[in-house]
C-alpha positions in Angstrom: 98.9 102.3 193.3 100.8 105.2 195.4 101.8 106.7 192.2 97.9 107.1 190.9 97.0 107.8 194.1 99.6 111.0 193.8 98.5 111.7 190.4 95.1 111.6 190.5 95.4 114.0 194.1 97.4 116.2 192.1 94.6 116.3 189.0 91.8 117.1 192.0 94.1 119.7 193.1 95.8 121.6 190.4 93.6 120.7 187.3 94.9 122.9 185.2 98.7 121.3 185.8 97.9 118.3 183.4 96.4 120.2 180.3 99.4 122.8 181.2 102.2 120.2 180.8 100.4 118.6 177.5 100.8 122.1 175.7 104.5 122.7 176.8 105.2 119.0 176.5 103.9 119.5 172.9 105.5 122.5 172.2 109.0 120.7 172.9 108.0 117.8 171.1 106.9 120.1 167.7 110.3 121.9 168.0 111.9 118.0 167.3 109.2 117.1 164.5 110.7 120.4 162.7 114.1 119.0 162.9 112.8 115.5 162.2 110.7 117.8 158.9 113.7 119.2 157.8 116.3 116.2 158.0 114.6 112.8 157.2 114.1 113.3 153.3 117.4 114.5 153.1 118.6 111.4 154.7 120.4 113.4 157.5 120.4 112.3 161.4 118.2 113.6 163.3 120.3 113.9 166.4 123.2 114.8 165.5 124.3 118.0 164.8 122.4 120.0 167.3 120.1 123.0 165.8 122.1 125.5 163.8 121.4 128.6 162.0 121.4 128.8 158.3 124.9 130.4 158.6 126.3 127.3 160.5 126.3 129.0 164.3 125.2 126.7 166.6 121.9 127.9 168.2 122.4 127.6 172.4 119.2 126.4 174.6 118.2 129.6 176.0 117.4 130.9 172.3 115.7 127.3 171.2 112.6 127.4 173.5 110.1 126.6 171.5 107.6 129.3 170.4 108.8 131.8 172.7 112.2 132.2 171.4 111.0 133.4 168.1 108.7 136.0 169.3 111.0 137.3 171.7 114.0 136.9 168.5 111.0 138.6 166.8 111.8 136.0 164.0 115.6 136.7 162.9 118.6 135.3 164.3 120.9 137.0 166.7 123.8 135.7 165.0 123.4 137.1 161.1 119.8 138.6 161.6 118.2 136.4 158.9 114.8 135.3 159.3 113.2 131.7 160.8 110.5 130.8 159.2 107.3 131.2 161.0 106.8 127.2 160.3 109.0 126.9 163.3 106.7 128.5 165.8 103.5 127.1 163.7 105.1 123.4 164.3 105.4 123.9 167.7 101.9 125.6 168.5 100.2 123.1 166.3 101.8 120.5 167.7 101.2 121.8 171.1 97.6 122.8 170.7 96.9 119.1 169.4 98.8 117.4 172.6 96.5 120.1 175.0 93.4 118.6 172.5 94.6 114.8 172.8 94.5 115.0 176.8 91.3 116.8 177.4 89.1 114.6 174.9 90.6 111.3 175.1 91.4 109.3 178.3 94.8 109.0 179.6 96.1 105.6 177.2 94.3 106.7 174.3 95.7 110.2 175.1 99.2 109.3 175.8 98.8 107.1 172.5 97.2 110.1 170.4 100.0 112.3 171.2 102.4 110.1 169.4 99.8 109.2 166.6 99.8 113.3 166.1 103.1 113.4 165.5 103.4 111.3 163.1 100.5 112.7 161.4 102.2 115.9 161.6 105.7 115.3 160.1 103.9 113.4 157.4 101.8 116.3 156.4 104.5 118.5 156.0 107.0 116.8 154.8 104.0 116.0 151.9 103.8 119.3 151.2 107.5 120.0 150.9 108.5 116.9 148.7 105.3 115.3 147.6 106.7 112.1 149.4 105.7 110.7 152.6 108.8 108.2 154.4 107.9 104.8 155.0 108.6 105.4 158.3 105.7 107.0 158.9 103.5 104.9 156.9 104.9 101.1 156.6 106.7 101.9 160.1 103.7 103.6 161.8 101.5 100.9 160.9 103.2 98.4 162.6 104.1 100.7 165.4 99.4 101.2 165.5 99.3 97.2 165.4 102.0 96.9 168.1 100.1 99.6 170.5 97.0 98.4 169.7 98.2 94.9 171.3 99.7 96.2 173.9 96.6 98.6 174.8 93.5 97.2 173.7 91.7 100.5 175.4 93.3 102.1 171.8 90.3 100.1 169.9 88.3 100.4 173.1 88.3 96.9 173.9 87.7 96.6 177.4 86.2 93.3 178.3 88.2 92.7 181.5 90.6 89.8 179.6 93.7 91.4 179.0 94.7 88.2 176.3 91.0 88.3 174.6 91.0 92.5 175.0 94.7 92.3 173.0 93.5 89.7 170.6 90.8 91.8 169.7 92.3 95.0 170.1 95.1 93.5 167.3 92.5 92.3 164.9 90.4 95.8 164.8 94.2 97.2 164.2 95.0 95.0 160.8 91.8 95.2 159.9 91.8 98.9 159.8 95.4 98.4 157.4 93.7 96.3 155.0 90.5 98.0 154.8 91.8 101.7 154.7 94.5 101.0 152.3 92.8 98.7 149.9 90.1 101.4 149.6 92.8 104.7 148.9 94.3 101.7 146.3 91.2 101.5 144.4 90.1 104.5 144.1 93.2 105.8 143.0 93.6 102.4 140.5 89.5 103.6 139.0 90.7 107.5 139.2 93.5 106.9 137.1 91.8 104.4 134.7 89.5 107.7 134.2 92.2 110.0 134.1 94.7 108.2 132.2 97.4 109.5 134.4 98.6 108.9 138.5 96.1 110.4 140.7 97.4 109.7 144.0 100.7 108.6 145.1 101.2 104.8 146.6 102.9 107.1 149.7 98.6 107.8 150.5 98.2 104.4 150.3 100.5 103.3 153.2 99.6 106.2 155.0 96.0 105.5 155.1 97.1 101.9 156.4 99.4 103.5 159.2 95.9 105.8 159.9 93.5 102.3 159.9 96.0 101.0 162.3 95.5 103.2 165.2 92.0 104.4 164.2 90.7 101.4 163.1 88.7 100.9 159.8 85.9 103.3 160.2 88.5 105.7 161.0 90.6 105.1 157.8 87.4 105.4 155.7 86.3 108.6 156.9 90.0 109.6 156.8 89.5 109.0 152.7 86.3 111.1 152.5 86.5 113.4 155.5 90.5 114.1 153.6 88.6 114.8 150.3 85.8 116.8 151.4 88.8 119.1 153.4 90.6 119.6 150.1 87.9 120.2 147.7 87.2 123.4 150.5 91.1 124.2 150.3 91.0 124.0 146.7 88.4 126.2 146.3 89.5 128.8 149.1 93.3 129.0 147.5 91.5 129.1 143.7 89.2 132.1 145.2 92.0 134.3 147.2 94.2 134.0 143.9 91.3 135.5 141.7 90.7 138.0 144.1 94.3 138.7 144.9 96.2 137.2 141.8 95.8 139.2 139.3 97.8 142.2 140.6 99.7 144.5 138.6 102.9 143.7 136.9 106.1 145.1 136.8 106.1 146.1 133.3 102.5 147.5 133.6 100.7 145.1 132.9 97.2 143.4 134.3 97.4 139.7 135.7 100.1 137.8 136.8 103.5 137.5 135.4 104.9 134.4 133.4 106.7 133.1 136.9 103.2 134.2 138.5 100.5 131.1 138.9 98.1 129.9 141.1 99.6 127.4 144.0 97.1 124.9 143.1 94.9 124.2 139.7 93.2 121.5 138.1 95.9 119.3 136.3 97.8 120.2 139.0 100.3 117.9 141.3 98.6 118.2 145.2 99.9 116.3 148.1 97.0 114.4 149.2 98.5 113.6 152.7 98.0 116.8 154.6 94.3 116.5 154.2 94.0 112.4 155.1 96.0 114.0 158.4 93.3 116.3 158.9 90.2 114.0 158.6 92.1 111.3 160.8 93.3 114.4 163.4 89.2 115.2 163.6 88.0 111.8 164.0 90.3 110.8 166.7 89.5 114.1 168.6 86.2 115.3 168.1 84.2 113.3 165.3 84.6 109.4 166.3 81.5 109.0 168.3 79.3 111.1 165.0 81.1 108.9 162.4 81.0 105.6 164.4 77.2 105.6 165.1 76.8 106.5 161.5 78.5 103.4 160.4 77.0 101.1 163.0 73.9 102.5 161.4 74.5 102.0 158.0 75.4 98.4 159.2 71.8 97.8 160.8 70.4 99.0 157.7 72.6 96.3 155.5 72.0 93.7 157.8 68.2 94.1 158.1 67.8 93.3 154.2 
């Protein structure tokens, strides 16, 4: 109780310490997700060996703060002068920005619990777009780890009878629930979409993953994950398909107009596109901003069914 007490004295006082500490907190925790992004698929630890440059030095603290080291590096290392990628800093503001988002819309235990949810969401979206896989770590694993924390904090499904045992009961039910729902619906569309197509249209990786998303979000989470997910790449699609006939077809070296043989368009219909980044995003906006919009939708929807 002291230690609320102290907490809550320091929120009246200093409220701008808590948000503060969620961005720099984030920021530390993206510049691990980039290690954990660059490691995990290649089966390497991610502890052990500390950061490195691509020339084997060993990069010391003082030039590994996150985000502020590679603006002040202005992007190259001190040791051979090649560049970082700006992914590094991107990770870490993301990652921050998303942690400063998780406290200031969700209560503390959902908040606390969004944070880790985001970073999971996070290496799985870019370790999609690197490899076109996603680790079953953070899709079998995270779904257990969203059925886990669901029991221990029914608040997560916003159970909040006053019964801890009927709250965690209930809290674990919404939690599997949300698996089986969310997955079996990626599964079937994908099994009717390639029916159609006569060809794989989405991985089975999406298919865990959207189980790992019902987990924490629940079921009405996980299906606007599925739709909210396609709706955000159909808009990507047709932003990167604009920009590269606007910009693509610059001149060639030999003279030519349009682009060269090596030259194509970073996405295209018949094209392979990691479908992970975008169930992310739709799960990333529910959770923060679009749950109480999508929720009273469904209960509506339910009313509607009911009432026949």
């Amino acid at each position: 109780m002291a230690m609320m007490e102290t907490l809550l004295e320091i929120d009246t006082t200093f409220p701008w310490f808590f948000p503060a500490f969620a961005f720099c907190f984030g920021a530390i925790v993206g510049s691990f997700l980039n290690v954990c992004i660059y490691r995990i698929p290649e089966g390497r630890s991610i502890i052990t060996p500390g950061s490195t440059c691509a020339c084997g030095t060993p990069i010391p603290w003082h030039r590994n703060i996150p985000i502020f080291s590679w603006i002040v590096l202005r992007g190259r290392a001190p040791c051979c002068g090649r560049r970082f990628s700006i992914r590094y800093p991107a990770v870490e503001l993301l990652t921050a920005l998303l942690f400063l988002a998780c406290w200031l819309q969700l209560p503390p235990v959902k908040a606390l619990i969004g944070m880790v949810f985001v970073s999971i969401l996070i290496c799985a979206t870019f370790i999609d777009l690197d490899h076109m896989i996603i680790p079953d770590r953070f899709t079998v694993g995270a779904a257990v780890l969203g059925v886990v924390l669901s029991a221990l904090f029914p608040a997560l499904h916003d159970r909040a009878s006053g019964v801890y045992f009927i709250d965690a009961v209930g809290a674990t039910f919404d939690s599997i629930v949300g698996v089986l729902i969310s997955s079996g619906l990626v599964l079937w569309i994908a099994l009717l979409a390639e029916a159609v197509l006569r060809k794989e249209a989405m991985g089975f990786g999406d298919v865990k993953f959207l189980g790992a998303i019902g987990a924490f979000l629940g079921w009405k989470g996980g299906v606007f994950a599925v739709f909210g997910g396609a709706i955000l790449g159909t808009l990507v699609f047709a932003v990167v398909l604009l920009g590269h006939g606007l910009f693509g077809g610059r001149k060639r070296q030999d003279g030519a107009d349009g682009p060269s043989e090596t030259e194509s368009a970073p996405v295209g219909f018949g094209r392979q596109t990691p479908f992970g980044p975008m169930l992310a995003a739709g799960a990333a906006l529910y959770m923060l901003w679009l749950h109480p919009w999508v929720d009273a939708y469904f209960d509506t929807v339910a009313e509607l069914l009911t009432a026949w």
